[in-house]
VEXMAR-957835 format. One record per residue (C-alpha): residue number from 1; y, z, x. Coordinates in steps of 0.02 Angstrom, whole numbers, plus 50000, padded with zeros to 5 digits. Each point is the difference from the previous one (the first is absolute). Layout:
N
@num->NUM	yy->Y	zz->Z	xx->X
...
% end
This chain:
100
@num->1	yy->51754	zz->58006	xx->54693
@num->2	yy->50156	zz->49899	xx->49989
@num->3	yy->50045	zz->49813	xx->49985
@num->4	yy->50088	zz->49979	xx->50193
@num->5	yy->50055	zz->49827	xx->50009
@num->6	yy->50029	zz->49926	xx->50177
@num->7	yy->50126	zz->49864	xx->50011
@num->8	yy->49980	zz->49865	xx->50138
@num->9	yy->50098	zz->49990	xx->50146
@num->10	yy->50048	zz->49825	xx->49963
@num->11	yy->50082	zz->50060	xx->49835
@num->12	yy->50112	zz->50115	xx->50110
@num->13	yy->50048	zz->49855	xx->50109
@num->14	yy->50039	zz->49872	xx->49856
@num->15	yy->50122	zz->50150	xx->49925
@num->16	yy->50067	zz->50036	xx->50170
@num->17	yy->50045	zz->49805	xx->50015
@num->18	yy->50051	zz->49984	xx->49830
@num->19	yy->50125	zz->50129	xx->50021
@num->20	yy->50063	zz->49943	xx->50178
@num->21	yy->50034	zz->49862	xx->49872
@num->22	yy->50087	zz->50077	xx->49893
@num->23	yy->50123	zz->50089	xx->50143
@num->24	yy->50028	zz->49830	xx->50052
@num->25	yy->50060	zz->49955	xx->49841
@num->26	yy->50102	zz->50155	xx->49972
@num->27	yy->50083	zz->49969	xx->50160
@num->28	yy->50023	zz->49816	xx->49983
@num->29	yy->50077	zz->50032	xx->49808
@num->30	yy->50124	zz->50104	xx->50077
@num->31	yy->50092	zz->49823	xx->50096
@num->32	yy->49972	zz->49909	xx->49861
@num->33	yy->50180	zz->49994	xx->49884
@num->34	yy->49911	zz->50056	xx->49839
@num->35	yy->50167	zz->50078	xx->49927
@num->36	yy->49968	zz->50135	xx->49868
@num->37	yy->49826	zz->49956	xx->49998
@num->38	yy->49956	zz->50106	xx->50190
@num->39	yy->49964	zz->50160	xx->49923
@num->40	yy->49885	zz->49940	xx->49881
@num->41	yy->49923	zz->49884	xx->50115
@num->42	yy->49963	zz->50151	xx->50134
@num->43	yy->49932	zz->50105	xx->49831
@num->44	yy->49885	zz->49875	xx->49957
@num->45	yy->49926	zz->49980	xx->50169
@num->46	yy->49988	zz->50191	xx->50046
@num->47	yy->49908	zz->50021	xx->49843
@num->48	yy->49871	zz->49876	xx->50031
@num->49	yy->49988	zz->50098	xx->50156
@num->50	yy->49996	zz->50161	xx->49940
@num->51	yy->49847	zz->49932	xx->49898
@num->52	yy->49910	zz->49938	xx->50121
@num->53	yy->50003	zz->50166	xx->50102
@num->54	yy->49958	zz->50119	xx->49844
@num->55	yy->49858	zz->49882	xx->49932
@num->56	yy->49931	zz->49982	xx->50193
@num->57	yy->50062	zz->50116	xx->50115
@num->58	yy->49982	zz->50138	xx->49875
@num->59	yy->49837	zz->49924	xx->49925
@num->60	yy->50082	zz->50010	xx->49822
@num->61	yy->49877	zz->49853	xx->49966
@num->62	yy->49849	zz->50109	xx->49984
@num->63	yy->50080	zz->50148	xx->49919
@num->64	yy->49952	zz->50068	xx->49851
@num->65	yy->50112	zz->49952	xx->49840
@num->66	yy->50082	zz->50177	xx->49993
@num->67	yy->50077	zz->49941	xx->50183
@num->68	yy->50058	zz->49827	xx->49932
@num->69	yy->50073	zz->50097	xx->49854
@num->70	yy->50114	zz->50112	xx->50118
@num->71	yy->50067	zz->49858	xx->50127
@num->72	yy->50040	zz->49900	xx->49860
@num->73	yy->50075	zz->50124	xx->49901
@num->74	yy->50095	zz->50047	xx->50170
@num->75	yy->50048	zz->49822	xx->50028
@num->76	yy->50059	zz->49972	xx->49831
@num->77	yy->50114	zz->50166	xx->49997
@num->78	yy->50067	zz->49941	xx->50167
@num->79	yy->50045	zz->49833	xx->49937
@num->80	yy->50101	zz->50100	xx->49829
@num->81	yy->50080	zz->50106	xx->50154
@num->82	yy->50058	zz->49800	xx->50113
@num->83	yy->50059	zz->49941	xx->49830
@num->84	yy->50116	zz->50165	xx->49979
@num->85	yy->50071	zz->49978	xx->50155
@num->86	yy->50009	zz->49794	xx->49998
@num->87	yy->50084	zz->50058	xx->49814
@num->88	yy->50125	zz->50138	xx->50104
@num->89	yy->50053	zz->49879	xx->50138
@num->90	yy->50029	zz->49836	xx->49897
@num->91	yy->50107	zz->50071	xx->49881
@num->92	yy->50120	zz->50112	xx->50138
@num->93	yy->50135	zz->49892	xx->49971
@num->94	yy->50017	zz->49963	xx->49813
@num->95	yy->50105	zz->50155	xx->49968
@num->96	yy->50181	zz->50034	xx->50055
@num->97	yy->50015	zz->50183	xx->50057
@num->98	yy->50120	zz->50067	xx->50089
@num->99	yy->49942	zz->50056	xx->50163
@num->100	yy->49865	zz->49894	xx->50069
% end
């Protein structure tokens, strides 16, 4: 009737761990003096999560194509959206108006 793929339980673990990881890392990147480089650095790493949990958690790994085609179309037009306002907020200060 339908193709109903069951993932193992040890798949959910190994994601579980990897991302337990992952927090580590986010936490342990926010002591470490990376300068201008922290934003970027927490980016990176909540992507990778983010990922992890849509290809696993919400089992886009045996989706059809037409899924696939919709979170990545969604992810892209989020990442136009982060480089708007990365483009807004580094660039605040290159004009002299009166009033800020």
């Amino acid at each position: 009737m339908s193709d109903h793929h069951v993932t193992p339980v040890k798949t959910y673990i190994n994601v579980f761990i990897l991302l337990m990881v992952l927090l580590v890392a986010t936490v342990g990147a926010a002591y470490v003096p990376l300068g201008q480089f922290h934003l970027a650095a927490a980016l990176l790493i909540a992507t990778i999560k983010a990922v992890f949990i849509g290809a696993y958690f919400m089992h886009l790994v045996h989706s059809p194509r037409l899924t696939w085609l919709v979170s990545t179309g969604s992810a892209f037009f989020l990442l136009i959206f982060f480089c708007f306002l990365l483009n807004d907020y580094m660039t605040r200060g290159w004009l002299d108006i009166a009033g800020k």
